[in-house]
C-alpha positions as CSV (number, residue, x, y, z in Angstrom):
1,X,52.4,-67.4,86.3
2,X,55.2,-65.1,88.3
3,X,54.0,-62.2,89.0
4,X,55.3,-58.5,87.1
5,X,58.9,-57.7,88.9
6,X,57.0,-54.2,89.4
7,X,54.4,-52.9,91.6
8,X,51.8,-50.6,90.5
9,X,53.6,-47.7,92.2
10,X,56.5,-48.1,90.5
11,X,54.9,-48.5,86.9
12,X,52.9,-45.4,87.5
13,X,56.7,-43.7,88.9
14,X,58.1,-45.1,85.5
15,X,55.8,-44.2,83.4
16,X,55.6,-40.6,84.3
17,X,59.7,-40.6,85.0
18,X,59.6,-41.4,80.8
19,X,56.6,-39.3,80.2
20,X,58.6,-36.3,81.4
21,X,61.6,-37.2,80.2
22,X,59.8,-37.1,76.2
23,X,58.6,-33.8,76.4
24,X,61.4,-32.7,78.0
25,X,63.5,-33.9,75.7
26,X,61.2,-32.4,72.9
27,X,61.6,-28.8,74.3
28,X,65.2,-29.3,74.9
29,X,65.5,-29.9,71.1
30,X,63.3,-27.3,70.5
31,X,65.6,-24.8,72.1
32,X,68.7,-26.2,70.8
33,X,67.3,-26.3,67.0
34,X,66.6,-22.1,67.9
35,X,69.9,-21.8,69.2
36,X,71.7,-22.7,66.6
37,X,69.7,-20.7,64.1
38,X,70.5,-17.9,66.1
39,X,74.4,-18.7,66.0
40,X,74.0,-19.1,62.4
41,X,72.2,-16.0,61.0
42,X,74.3,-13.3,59.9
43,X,74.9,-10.5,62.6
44,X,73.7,-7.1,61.2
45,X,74.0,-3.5,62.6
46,X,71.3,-1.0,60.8
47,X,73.5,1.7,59.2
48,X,73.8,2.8,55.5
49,X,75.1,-0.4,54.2
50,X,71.9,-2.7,54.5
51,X,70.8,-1.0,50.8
52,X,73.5,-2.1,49.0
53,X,73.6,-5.7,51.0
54,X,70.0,-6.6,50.3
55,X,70.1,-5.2,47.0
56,X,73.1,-7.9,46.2
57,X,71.0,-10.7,47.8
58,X,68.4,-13.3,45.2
59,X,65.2,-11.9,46.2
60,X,66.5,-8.6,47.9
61,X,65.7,-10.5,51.0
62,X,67.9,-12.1,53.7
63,X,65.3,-15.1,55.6
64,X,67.2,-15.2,59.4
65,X,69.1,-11.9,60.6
66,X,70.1,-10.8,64.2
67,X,69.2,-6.8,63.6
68,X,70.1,-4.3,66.3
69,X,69.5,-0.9,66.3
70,X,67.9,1.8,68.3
71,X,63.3,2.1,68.7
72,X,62.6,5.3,67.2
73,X,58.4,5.7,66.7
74,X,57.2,6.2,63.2
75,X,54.3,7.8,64.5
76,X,53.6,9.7,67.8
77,X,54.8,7.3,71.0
78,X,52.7,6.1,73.8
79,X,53.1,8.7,77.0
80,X,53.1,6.6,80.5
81,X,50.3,6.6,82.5
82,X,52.3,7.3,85.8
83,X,55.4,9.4,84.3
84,X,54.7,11.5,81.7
85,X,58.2,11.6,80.5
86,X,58.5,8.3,79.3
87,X,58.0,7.5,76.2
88,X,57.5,4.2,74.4
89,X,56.1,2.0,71.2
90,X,54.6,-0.5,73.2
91,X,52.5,-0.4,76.2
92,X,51.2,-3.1,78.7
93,X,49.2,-2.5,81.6
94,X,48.0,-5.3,84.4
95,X,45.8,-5.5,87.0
96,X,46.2,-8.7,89.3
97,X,44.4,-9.9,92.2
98,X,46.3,-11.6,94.8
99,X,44.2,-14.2,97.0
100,X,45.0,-16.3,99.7
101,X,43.6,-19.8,99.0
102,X,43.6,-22.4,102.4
103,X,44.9,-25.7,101.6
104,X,43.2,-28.2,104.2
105,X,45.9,-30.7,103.2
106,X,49.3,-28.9,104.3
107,X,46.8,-26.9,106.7
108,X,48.4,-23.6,105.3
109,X,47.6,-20.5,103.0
110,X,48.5,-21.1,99.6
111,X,49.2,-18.1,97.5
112,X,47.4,-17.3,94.2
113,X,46.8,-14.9,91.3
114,X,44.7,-13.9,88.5
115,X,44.8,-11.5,86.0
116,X,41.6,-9.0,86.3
117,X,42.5,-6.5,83.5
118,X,45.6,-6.8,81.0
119,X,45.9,-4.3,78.0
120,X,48.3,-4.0,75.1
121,X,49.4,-0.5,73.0
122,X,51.5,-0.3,70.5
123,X,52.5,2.3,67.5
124,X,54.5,1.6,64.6
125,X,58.5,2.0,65.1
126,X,61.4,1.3,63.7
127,X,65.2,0.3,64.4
128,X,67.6,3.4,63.5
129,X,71.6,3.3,64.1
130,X,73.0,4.6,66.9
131,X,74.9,7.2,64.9
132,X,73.1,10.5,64.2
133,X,73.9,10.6,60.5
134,X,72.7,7.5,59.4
135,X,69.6,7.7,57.9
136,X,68.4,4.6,57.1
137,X,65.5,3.1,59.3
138,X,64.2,-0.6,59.3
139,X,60.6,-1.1,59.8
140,X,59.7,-3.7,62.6
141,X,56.5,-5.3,62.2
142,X,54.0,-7.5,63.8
143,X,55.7,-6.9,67.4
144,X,52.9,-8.7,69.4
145,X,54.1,-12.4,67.4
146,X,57.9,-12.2,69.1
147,X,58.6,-15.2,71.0
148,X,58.3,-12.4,74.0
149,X,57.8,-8.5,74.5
150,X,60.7,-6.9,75.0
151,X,59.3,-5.0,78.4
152,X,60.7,-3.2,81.1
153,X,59.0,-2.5,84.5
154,X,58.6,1.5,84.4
155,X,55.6,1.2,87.4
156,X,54.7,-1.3,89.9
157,X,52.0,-0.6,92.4
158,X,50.7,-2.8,95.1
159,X,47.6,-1.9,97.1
160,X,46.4,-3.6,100.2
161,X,42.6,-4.3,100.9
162,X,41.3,-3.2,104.2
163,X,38.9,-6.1,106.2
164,X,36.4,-5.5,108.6
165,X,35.8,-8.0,111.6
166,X,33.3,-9.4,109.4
167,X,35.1,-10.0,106.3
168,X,37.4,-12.0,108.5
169,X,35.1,-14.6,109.6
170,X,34.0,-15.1,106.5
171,X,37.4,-15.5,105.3
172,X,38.2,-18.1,107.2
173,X,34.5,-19.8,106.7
174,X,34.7,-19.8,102.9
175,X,38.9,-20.4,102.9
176,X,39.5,-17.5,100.5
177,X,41.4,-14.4,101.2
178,X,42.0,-11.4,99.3
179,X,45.7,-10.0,99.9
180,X,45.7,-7.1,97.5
181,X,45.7,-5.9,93.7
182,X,49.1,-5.6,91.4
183,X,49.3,-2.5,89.3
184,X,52.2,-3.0,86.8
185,X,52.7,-1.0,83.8
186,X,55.5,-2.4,81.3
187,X,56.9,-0.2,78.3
188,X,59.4,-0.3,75.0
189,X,61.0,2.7,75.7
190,X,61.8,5.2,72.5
191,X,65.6,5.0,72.3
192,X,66.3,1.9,73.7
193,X,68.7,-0.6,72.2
194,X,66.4,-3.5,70.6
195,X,67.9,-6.8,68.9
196,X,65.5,-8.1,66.2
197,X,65.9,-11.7,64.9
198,X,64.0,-12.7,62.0
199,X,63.3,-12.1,58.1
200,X,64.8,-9.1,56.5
201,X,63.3,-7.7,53.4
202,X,63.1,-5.1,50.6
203,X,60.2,-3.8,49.7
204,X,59.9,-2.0,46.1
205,X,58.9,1.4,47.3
206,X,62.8,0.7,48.8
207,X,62.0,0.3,52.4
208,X,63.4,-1.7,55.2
209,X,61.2,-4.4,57.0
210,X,62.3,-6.7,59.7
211,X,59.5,-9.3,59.8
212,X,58.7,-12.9,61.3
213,X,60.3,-15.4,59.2
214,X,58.2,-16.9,56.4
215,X,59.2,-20.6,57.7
216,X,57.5,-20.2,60.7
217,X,61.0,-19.7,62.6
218,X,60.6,-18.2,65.6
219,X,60.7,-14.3,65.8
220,X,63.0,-13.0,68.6
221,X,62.3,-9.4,70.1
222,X,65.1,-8.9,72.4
223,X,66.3,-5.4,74.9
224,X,70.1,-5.1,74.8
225,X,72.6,-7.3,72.0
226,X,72.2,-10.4,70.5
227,X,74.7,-12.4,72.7
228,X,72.7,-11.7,75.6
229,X,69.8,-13.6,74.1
230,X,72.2,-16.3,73.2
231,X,73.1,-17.2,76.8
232,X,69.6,-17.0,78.0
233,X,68.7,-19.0,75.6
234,X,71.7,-21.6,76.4
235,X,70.7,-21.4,79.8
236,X,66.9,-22.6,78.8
237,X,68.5,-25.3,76.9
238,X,70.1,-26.1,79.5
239,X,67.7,-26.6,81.9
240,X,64.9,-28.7,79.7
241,X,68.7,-30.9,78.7
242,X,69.2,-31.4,82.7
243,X,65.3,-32.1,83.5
244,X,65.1,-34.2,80.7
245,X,68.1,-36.9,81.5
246,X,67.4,-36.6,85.5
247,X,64.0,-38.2,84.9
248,X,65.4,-40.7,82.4
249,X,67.9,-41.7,85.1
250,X,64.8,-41.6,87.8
251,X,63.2,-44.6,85.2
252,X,66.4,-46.4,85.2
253,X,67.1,-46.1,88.8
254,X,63.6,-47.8,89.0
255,X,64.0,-50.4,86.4
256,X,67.4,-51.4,88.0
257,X,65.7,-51.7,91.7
258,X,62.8,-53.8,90.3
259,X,65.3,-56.2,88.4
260,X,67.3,-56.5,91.7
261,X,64.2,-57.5,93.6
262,X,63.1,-60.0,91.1
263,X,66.6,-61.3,91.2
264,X,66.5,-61.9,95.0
265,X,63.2,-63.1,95.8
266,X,64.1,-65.9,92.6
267,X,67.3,-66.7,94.0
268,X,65.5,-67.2,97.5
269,X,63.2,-69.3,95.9
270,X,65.8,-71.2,94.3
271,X,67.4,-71.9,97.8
272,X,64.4,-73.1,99.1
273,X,63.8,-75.2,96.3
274,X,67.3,-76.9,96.8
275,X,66.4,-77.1,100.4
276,X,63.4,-78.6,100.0
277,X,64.8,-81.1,97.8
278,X,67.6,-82.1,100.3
279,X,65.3,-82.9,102.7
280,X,63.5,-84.8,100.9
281,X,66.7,-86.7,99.6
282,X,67.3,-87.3,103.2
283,X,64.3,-88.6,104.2
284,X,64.2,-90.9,101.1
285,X,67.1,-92.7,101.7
286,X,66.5,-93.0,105.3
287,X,62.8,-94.9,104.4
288,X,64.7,-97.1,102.1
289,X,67.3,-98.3,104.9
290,X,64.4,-98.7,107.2
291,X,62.5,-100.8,104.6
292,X,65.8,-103.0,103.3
293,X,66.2,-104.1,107.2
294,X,69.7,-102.6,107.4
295,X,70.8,-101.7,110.7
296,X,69.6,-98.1,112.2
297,X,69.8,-98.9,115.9
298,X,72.3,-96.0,116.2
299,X,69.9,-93.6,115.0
300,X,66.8,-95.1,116.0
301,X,64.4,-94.5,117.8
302,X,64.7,-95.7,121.2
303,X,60.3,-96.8,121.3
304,X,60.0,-98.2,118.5
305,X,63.5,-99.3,117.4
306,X,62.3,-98.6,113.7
307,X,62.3,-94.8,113.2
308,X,64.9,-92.0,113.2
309,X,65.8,-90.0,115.8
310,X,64.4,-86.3,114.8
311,X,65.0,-84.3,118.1
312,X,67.1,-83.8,120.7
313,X,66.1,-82.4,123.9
314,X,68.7,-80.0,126.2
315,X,68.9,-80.8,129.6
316,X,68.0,-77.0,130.5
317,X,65.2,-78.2,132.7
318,X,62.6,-77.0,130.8
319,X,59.7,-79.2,129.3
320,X,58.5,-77.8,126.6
321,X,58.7,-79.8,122.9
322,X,56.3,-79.2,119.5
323,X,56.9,-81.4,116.7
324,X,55.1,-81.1,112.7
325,X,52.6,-84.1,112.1
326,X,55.3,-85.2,109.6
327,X,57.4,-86.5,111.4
328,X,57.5,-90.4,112.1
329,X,57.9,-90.5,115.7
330,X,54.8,-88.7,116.7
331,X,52.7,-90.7,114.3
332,X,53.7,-93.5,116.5
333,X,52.6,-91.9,119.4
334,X,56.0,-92.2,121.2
335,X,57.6,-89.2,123.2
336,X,60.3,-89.4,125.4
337,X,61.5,-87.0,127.4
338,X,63.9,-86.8,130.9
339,X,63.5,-83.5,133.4
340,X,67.4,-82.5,133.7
C-alpha cells in the first residue's frame, strides 16, 4: 500500500490552515449579517417627530433603528475622579499590573498584563436633540449589553515601581518582573453626541425607550454618527474576509505541493519501472541467442567465448574495476584487464 501523498506536518498545517479559515469565515459572516442590518434600519434623529412616527407604526414600536442624539443624565451625573469638571453617565475605572515575564525560548522579556481592579458606574440618561427647543427625550437602557462602551480616555496614569538590589536578584531568579501599574479612568461624557442602534419603543405612560432588540440583534452604542460605525464595522469585516481566504489559499497551496510530490516520485517510479524492464528485455534476448548457438563472437567474451561483453576498460592507466555479482562474466571467474 502507497504511502499518504502527505506528511504529518503538512496534515497538521492543513488541518489548522482549514480550521482557521471556518471560524474565520463564521465571524466574517457574522459581521457582514450586522452590517447589513445596520445599512438597513431606518436612520432617525431624536426631535419632535418620533411621537407621531411611532404612534403610526403596528405596535408603536420600530424593532432596528440607528438613533443619534445628544447624553443628557436623567438623574445627577457621575463627577471624575481626577477632574472635577467632567461630567458623565458612565464611569470605568482600571487598575492594571504590568509584568515582565522571561521567555527562556527567545531568551527575551516578554511583556504582560492583568487587570487588578476594574469598576463600572453608570446613571440613567437619555438621548435629547441637539436643538434647544426640542423637548422630547429617548430613554437608553441596559447600556452595559452594547456590543461595546462607548468610552473615552479622560485620565491615564502610569506609575513605576522602585527595586532594591534585592528585588533584582530575585527578579531575575524567579523570571518575573514588575514594570508598573496602569491607572485609566474612561467616561460617557454628558453632552456628547451618542448613536444608538437597536429597538425603539413606546411605552403607554408615552415615553421614548431605545432598547436592545428583542431578536437578540446586536445592540450598537456608538460616540459620533452612524456612518462612522459603518466603516469600522466594514473594516472588521474586512479583516476576518482577508484572514479567512488567506488561510484557505495556505490549504490549497499545501494540497497542490503534496499532489505535485506524489506526481513526481510516481512518475520516477514509473521510469524506473520502464528501466528496469528494458534491461531485462536485453538481457533476455541476449540468453536466448547464447542458448540457440547463434553467433555472438563480436560481442563475446574474449575467455569464455560464450558471454557478453559488459565492460569496457579506458586506457587511463588506472586499475581499478567493481562489477555486481549479476553479471555473467565474473560468475565465470574471468577478468581481463591491460595497464595502458
Amino acid at each position: 500500500m502507497d504511502a499518504l501523498p502527505v506528511t504529518s506536518g503538512e496534515l497538521l498545517c492543513l488541518g489548522s490552515s482549514l480550521a482557521f479559515s471556518g471560524l474565520f469565515y463564521y465571524l466574517y459572516r457574522k459581521k457582514a449579517k450586522a452590517l447589513a442590518r445596520i445599512q438597513e434600519a431606518p436612520k432617525l434623529q431624536v426631535d419632535d417627530g418620533l411621537p407621531d412616527l411611532l404612534s403610526a407604526t403596528s405596535g408603536q414600536c420600530l424593532h432596528y433603528v440607528a438613533l443619534e442624539g445628544i447624553v443628557l443624565p436623567a438623574k445627577a451625573a457621575l463627577s471624575s475622579q481626577h477632574h472635577e469638571e467632567l461630567q458623565g453617565v458612565i464611569q470605568k475605572l482600571v487598575l492594571k499590573e504590568h509584568r515582565l515575564i522571561w521567555n527562556s525560548l527567545a531568551r527575551s522579556w516578554n511583556e504582560s498584563e492583568r487587570v487588578v481592579s476594574e469598576q463600572v458606574y453608570t446613571v440613567p440618561f437619555a438621548l435629547a436633540s441637539p436643538s434647544a427647543g426640542a423637548v422630547t427625550r429617548v430613554s437608553v437602557e441596559s447600556p452595559l449589553r452594547a456590543v461595546r462602551l462607548p468610552l473615552e480616555t479622560v485620565y491615564e496614569h502610569f506609575q513605576h515601581p522602585t527595586h532594591g538590589f534585592k528585588d533584582l536578584i530575585s527578579h531575575y531568579l524567579s523570571g518575573e518582573k514588575p514594570k508598573g501599574l496602569l491607572e485609566t479612568e474612561e467616561m460617557l461624557r454628558v453632552g456628547a453626541s451618542l448613536t444608538g442602534i437597536g429597538e425603539l419603543a413606546l411605552h403607554p405612560d408615552g415615553s421614548f425607550h431605545l432598547q436592545p432588540p428583542a431578536d437578540g440583534s446586536d445592540y450598537f452604542l456608538h460616540l459620533g454618527d452612524w456612518q462612522a460605525l459603518l466603516a469600522e464595522m466594514e473594516s472588521v469585516s474586512s479583516f476576518w474576509k482577508g484572514a479567512a481566504v488567506l488561510c484557505g489559499l495556505t490549504g490549497m497551496a499545501v494540497i497542490l505541493y503534496a499532489l505535485c510530490r506524489a506526481y513526481q516520485q510516481r512518475r520516477h517510479k514509473q521510469e524506473q519501472e520502464e528501466q528496469r524492464r528494458e534491461f531485462e528485455a536485453l538481457w533476455g534476448g541476449r540468453d536466448m541467442a547464447t542458448e540457440s548457438g547463434e553467433d555472438t563472437s563480436e560481442d563475446a567474451c574474449i575467455i569464455c567465448l560464450t558471454q557478453p561483453r559488459e565492460c569496457v576498460l579506458l586506457c587511463c592507466g588506472h586499475k581499478a574495476l567493481e562489477l555486481p555479482k549479476r553479471y555473467p562474466a565474473l560468475e565465470h571467474g574471468h577478468y581481463q584487464g591491460r595497464n595502458a
